[in-house]
ZAMARGU-4260 file (C-alpha; in steps of 0.2 Angstrom, whole numbers, plus 5000, padded with zeros to 4 digits):
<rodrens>
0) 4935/4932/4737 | 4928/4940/4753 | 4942/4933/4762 | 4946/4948/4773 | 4930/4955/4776
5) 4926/4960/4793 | 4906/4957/4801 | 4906/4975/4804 | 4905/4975/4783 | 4891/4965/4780
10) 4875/4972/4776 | 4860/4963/4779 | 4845/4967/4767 | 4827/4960/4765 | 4824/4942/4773
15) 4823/4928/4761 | 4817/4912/4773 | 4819/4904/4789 | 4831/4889/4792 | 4833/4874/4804
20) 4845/4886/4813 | 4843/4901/4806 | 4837/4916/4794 | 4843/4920/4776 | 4846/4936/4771
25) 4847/4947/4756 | 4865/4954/4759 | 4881/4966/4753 | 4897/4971/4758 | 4901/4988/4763
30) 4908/4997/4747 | 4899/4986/4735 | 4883/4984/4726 | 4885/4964/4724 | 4871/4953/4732
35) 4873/4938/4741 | 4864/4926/4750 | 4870/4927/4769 | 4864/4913/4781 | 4861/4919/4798
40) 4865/4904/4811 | 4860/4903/4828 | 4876/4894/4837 | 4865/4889/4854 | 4853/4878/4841
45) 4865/4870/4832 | 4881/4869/4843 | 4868/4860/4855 | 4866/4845/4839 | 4882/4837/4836
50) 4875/4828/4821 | 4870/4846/4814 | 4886/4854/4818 | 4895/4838/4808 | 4884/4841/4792
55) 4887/4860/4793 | 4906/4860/4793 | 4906/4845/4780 | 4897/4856/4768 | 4909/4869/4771
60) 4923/4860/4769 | 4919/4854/4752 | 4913/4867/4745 | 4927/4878/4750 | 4938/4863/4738
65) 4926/4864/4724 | 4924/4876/4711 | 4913/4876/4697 | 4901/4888/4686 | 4884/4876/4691
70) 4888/4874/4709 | 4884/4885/4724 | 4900/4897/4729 | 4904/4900/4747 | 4911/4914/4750
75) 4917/4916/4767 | 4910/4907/4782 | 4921/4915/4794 | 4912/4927/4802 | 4904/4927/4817
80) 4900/4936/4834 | 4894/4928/4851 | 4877/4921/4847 | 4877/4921/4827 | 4887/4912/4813
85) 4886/4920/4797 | 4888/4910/4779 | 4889/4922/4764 | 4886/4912/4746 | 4881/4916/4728
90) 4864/4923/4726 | 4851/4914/4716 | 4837/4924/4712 | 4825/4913/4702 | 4820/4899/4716
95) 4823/4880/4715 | 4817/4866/4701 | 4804/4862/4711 | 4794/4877/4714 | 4797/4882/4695
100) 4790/4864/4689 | 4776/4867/4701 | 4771/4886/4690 | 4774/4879/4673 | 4761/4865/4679
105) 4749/4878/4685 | 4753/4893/4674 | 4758/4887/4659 | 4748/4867/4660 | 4764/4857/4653
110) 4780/4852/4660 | 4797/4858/4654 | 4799/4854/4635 | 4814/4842/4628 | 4827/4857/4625
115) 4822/4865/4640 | 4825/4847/4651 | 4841/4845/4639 | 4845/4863/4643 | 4845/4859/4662
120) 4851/4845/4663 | 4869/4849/4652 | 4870/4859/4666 | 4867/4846/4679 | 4878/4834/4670
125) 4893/4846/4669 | 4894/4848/4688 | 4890/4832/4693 | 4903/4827/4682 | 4918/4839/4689
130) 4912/4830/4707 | 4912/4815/4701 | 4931/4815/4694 | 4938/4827/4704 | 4939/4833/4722
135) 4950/4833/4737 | 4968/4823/4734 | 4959/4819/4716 | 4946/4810/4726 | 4929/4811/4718
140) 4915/4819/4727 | 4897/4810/4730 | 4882/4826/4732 | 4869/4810/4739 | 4854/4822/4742
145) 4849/4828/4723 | 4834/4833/4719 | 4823/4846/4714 | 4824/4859/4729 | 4844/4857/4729
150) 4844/4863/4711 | 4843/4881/4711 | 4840/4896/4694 | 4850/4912/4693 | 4844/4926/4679
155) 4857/4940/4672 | 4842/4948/4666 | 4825/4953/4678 | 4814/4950/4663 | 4818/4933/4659
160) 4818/4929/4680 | 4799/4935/4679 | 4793/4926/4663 | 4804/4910/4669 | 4813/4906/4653
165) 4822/4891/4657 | 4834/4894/4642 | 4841/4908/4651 | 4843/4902/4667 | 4862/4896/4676
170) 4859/4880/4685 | 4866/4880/4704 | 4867/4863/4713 | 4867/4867/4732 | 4866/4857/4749
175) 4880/4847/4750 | 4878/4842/4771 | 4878/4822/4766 | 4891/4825/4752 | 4907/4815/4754
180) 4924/4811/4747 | 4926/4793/4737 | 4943/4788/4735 | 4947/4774/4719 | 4936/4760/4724
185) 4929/4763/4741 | 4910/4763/4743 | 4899/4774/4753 | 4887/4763/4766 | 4878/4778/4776
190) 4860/4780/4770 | 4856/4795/4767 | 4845/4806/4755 | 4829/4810/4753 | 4816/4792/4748
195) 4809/4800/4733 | 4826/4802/4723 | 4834/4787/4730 | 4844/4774/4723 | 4835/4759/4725
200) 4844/4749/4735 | 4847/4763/4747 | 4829/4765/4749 | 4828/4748/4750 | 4840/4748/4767
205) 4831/4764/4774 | 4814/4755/4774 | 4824/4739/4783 | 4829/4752/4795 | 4833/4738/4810
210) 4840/4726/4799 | 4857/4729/4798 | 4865/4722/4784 | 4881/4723/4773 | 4878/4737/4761
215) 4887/4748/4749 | 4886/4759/4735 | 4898/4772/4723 | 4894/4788/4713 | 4882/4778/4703
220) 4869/4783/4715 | 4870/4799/4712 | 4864/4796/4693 | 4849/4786/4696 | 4844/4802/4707
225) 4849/4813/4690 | 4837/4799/4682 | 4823/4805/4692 | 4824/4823/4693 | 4825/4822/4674
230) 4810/4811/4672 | 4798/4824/4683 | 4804/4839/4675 | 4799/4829/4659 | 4782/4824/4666
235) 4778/4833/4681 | 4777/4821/4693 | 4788/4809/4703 | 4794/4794/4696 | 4786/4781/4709
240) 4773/4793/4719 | 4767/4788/4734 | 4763/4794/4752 | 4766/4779/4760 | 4785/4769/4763
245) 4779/4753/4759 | 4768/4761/4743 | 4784/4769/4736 | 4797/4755/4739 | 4781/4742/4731
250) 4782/4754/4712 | 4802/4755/4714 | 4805/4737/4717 | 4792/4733/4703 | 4801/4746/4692
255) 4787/4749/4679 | 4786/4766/4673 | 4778/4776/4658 | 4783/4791/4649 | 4776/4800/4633
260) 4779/4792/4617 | 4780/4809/4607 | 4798/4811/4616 | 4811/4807/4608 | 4822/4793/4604
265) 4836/4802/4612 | 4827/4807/4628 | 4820/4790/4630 | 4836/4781/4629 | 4844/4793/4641
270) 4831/4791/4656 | 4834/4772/4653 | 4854/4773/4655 | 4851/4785/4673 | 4835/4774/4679
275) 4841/4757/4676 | 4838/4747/4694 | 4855/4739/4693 | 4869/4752/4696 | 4880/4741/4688
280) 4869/4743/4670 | 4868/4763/4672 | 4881/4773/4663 | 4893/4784/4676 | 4894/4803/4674
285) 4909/4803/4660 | 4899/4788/4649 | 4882/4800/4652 | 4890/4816/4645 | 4892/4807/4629
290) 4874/4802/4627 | 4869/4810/4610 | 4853/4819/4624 | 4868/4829/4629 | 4878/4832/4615
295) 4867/4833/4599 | 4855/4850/4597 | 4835/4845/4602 | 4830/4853/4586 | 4838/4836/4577
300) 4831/4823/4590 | 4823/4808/4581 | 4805/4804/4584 | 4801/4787/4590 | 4793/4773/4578
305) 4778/4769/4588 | 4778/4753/4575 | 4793/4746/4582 | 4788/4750/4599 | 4769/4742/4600
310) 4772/4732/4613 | 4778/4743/4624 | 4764/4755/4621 | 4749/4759/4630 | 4738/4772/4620
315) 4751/4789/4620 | 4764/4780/4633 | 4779/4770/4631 | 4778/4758/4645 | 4798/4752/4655
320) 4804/4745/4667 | 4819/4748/4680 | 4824/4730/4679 | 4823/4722/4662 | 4834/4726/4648
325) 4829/4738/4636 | 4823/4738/4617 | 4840/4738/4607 | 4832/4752/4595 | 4831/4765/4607
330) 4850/4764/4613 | 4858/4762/4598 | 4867/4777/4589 | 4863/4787/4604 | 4882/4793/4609
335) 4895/4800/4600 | 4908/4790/4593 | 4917/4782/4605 | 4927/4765/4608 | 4923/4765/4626
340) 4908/4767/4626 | 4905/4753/4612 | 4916/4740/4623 | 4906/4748/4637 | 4891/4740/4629
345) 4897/4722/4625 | 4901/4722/4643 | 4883/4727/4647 | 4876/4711/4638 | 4889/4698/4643
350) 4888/4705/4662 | 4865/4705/4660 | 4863/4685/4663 | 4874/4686/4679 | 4866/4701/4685
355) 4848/4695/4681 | 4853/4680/4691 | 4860/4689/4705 | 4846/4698/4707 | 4834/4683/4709
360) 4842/4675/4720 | 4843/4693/4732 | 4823/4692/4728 | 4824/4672/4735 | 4834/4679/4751
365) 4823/4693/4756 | 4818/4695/4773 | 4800/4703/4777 | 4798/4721/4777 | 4795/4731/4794
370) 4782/4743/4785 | 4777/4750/4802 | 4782/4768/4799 | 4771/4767/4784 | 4768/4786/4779
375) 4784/4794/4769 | 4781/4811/4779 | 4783/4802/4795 | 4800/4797/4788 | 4810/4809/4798
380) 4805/4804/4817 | 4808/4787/4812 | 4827/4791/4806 | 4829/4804/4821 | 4823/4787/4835
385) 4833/4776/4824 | 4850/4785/4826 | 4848/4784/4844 | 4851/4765/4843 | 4861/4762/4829
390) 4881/4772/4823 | 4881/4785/4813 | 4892/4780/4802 | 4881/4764/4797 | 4866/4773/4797
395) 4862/4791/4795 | 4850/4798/4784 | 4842/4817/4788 | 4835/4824/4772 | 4831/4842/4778
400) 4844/4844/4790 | 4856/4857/4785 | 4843/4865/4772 | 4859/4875/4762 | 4848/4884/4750
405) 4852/4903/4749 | 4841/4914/4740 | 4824/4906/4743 | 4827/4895/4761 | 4812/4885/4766
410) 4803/4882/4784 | 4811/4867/4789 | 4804/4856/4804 | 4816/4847/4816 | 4815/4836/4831
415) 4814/4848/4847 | 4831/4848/4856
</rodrens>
């Protein structure tokens, strides 16, 4: 689709944000009344950054080999005269996760509600699962930046974009500049992301930042990220907050968190499959789409026996950690029927011990934090001097650099050329 369209057909309508390297732009194409999100980019900015320019045409490139109804269409990226590139995608006119988190906080003094958060994340689920087991030459496809703002809302109808009604909404998953191919059982080693929604072990490396290390990790990454965008969008606030590195890798590593105990037994047991510390322990994307969250209607979600539970309660909260094991009654009967997933679990349970162990003895081994760069919104001129001295291909992490958000594109800040 708009595969043969010429610049000279492209109508640029009301500005919707600036960019790193450009403007975004309400947009249509001569003869028709479709709107699309058109991203103006200025080649002399970033032609000049080769690590920009690499991001850019890796998005590109996979998204022109994916297609999928909850992930962001590019529809031509062709087009260009001598100072500007133009990128025409889907339009989304209802703003990303975050910002509609932040008004139901304000507005509306709650989070999102179970079937709303269930509603979203099916959504979530389903595309993450389509990268996950399918991309180019089969290979499957890691995203490794999800989160809140790479999560955009499209409404059919203009009433239900005003009033935000989640139910109505079609979920988008944009920005895929760090995304990359994963073929059988290759790992990924770059780190890359954005702290708040890391893996652990990946934020783990970022803050040890000069101490290069073996390191490694596969699409199992990407669902503790799913874990925490699910938990704030169930609580309104981030997992592990923090304004400082060393503050936010402390809570992750200790791993203790709370949630409501008036959720459900379903909901519990699925945050504790996407946040377990241990990728090894977390389910993968195919294992997840099963869960009984995903699958059964929120209307018949079981309510939680507090009784059982006392120990792990603190007045209305149900206190967990990342690292332990969890309370068999929470994950039992949570998935549909499956053999799979049943063997799945013995596997779990044989495989705790060893992985307990390991763990300890990583914890014995560990060398001592450079907690230097201390604040996390500092993080970026720490990455930017640190790729100076260290290959890209061990260590490159940009969270905002090729900001692919049409529709509602944000001011992004970069280290001056």
């Amino acid at each position: 689709m708009l595969g043969n369209i010429k610049l000279s057909d492209l109508r640029l309508g009301k500005k919707l944000g600036n960019g790193a390297f450009g403007e975004v732009f309400e947009s249509t194409i001569a003869g028709s009344d479709v709107i699309y999100a058109t991203k103006k980019l200025d080649k002399a900015k970033y032609l000049r950054n080769p690590k920009a320019y690499r991001y850019l045409e890796n998005e590109i490139q996979i998204l022109k080999s994916i297609k999928h109804e909850n992930i962001i269409k590019l529809y031509n990226s062709d087009l260009e005269d001598r100072k500007f590139r133009y990128l025409i995608t889907e339009y989304c006119n209802g703003g990303d996760l975050e910002n509609i988190l932040d008004h139901y906080m304000s507005e509306k003094k709650r989070p999102f509600s179970e079937k709303e958060v269930q509603y979203i994340m099916r959504q979530l689920v389903s595309g993450i699962k389509y990268l996950h087991s399918r991309g180019e030459n089969k290979w499957e496809i890691l995203h490794r930046d999800l989160k809140l703002e790479n999560i955009l809302l499209h409404f059919d109808n203009e009433d239900d974009r005003i009033n935000k009604r989640i139910l109505k909404a079609k979920i988008k998953i944009i920005d895929f500049g760090f995304a990359r191919y994963l073929k059988d059982e290759d790992l990924a080693q770059s780190v890359l992301g954005s702290p708040m929604f890391m893996d652990p072990k990946i934020l783990l490396k970022l803050n040890k930042m000069y101490n290069i290390n073996d390191f490694s990790y596969d699409a199992k990454a990407d669902i503790y990220s799913l874990g925490v965008i699910c938990y704030q969008l169930l609580t309104g606030h981030p997992l592990f907050d923090a304004q400082r590195m060393d503050d936010l890798v402390k809570k992750t590593e200790e791993g203790k968190f709370q949630i409501s105990a008036n959720l459900s037994k379903e909901t519990i047991s699925f945050l504790n499959y996407m946040l377990r510390y241990d990728p090894k322990k977390r389910l993968d994307i195919n294992q997840l789409s099963a869960h009984k969250f995903i699958t059964k209607d929120a209307i018949y979600f079981t309510r939680i026996d507090r009784n059982k539970l006392k120990n792990n309660l603190e007045e209305s909260h149900l206190v967990f950690n990342t690292k332990q094991s969890y309370i068999e009654d929470l994950n039992r009967d949570v998935f549909e029927e499956n053999k799979e997933l049943d063997e799945y679990e013995i596997d779990l349970k044989k495989k705790l011990d060893e992985a307990e162990k390991k763990f300890q003895e990583n914890e014995n081994n560990k060398k001592p934090v450079d907690n230097t760069h201390e604040n996390i919104k500092d993080i970026e001129k720490l990455i930017y001097e640190s790729m100076e001295i260290i290959n890209a291909d061990s260590m490159s992490i940009e969270p905002k650099l090729i900001p692919f958000i049409p529709g509602v594109d944000k001011n992004i800040q970069l280290e001056k050329d």
